[in-house]
N, C-alpha and C positions, 0 to 999 in steps of 0.2 A: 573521480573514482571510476575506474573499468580498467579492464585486460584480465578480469578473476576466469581462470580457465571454464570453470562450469557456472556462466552467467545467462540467462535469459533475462531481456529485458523489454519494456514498450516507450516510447517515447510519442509528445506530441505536443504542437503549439497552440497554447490558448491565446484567446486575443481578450486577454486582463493583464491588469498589474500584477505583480506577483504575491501584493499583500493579498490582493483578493484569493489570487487559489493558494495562499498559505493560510486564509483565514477557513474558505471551504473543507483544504484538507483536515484540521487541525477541528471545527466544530458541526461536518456536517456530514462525517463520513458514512452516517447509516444511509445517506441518501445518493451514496454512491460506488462502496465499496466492492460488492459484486454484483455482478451481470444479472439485470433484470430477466425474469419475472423473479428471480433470489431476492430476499434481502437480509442485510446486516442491521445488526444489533450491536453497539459497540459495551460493553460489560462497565470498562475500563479502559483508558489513554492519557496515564503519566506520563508527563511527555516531558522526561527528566532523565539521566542515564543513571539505569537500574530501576527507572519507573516499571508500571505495570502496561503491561495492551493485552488486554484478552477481547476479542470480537467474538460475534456466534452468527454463523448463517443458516439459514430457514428457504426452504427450498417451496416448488409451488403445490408439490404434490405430497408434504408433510415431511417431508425431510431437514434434518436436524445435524448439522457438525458437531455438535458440542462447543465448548469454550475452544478458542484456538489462543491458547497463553501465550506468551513473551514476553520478554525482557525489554526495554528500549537501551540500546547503546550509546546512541551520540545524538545529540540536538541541537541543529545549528537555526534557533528562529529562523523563517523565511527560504533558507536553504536546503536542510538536508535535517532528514530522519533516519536512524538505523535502528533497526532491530533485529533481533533474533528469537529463535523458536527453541531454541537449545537449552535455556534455561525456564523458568514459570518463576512466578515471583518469589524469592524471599530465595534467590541464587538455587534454586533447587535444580540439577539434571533433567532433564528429559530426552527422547530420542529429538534428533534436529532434524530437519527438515530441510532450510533455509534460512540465511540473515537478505532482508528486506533492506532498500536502501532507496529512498521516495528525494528527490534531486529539482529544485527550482531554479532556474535564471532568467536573468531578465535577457529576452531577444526580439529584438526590434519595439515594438511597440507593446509588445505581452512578454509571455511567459513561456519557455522549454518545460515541461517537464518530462520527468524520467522515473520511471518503477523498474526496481532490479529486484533480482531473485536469485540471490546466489548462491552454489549449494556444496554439501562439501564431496561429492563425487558423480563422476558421468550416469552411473545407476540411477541416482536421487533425480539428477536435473532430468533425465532421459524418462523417468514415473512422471514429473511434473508437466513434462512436455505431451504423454498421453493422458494426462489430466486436464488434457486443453488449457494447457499455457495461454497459446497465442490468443485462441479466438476468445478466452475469458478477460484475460486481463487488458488486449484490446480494447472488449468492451465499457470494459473497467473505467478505463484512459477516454473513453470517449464519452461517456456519464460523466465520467471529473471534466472533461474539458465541457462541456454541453450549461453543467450548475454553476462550472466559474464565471463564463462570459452571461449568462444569466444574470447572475449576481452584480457582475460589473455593470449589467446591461439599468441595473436597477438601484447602483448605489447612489 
């Protein structure tokens, strides 16, 4: 999946299996989700299409996101996550944001992975992008790659 006009994405290679960083994404994500010194809280992660994802981040100096609701789309075990921020559970509307779309393959001896952020116009991507995109969700990517080979380092 890629060529969505207004996509920002991160990409990087872990040196694990892929069940491993499918098993980190899937049950460890408060200890990885956003950029330290933040952290995540995951609510909820039905990871079913129509499931629930609400996460909440906590920042260092008392700062509070709130629930970040969504919907899960598509779930392909070991492969691919989608979601959206368009809905909150039980199909309800909300303003959207972004559909998230989280991408594992196996490459060489590890794992590709990929975080997309797609959005539905240059405005939205163009606010996320001075929301620090890059250097967040970099970080992101590199916390997930950092616990997966960890994880491998010690299965």
């Amino acid at each position: 999946m890629s060529g969505a006009q207004f996509e920002l994405s991160v990409s990087c290679h872990i040196a694990a299996p892929r069940e491993i960083a499918w098993k980190v994404w899937t049950d460890l994500k408060d200890q990885w989700f956003c950029p330290k010194p933040w952290r995540a809280e995951v609510i909820e992660e039905d990871l079913r299409p129509g499931g629930r994802s609400a996460v909440r981040m906590f920042g260092p100096d008392g700062e509070d996101t709130g629930p970040m609701e969504g919907i899960i789309l598509e779930v392909v075990p070991g492969e691919r996550v989608v979601s959206t921020d368009a809905y909150a559970s039980g199909w309800i509307p909300q303003t959207p944001f972004m559909t998230s779309i989280w991408s594992f393959a196996d490459e060489g001896e590890g794992t590709r992975f990929i975080a997309t952020a797609r959005h539905w116009d240059a405005e939205t991507m163009k606010k996320h992008e001075e929301m620090g995109f890059n250097p967040g969700w970099n970080q992101m990517a590199e916390q997930f790659r950092q616990l997966c080979e960890t994880s491998a380092a010690t299965a």
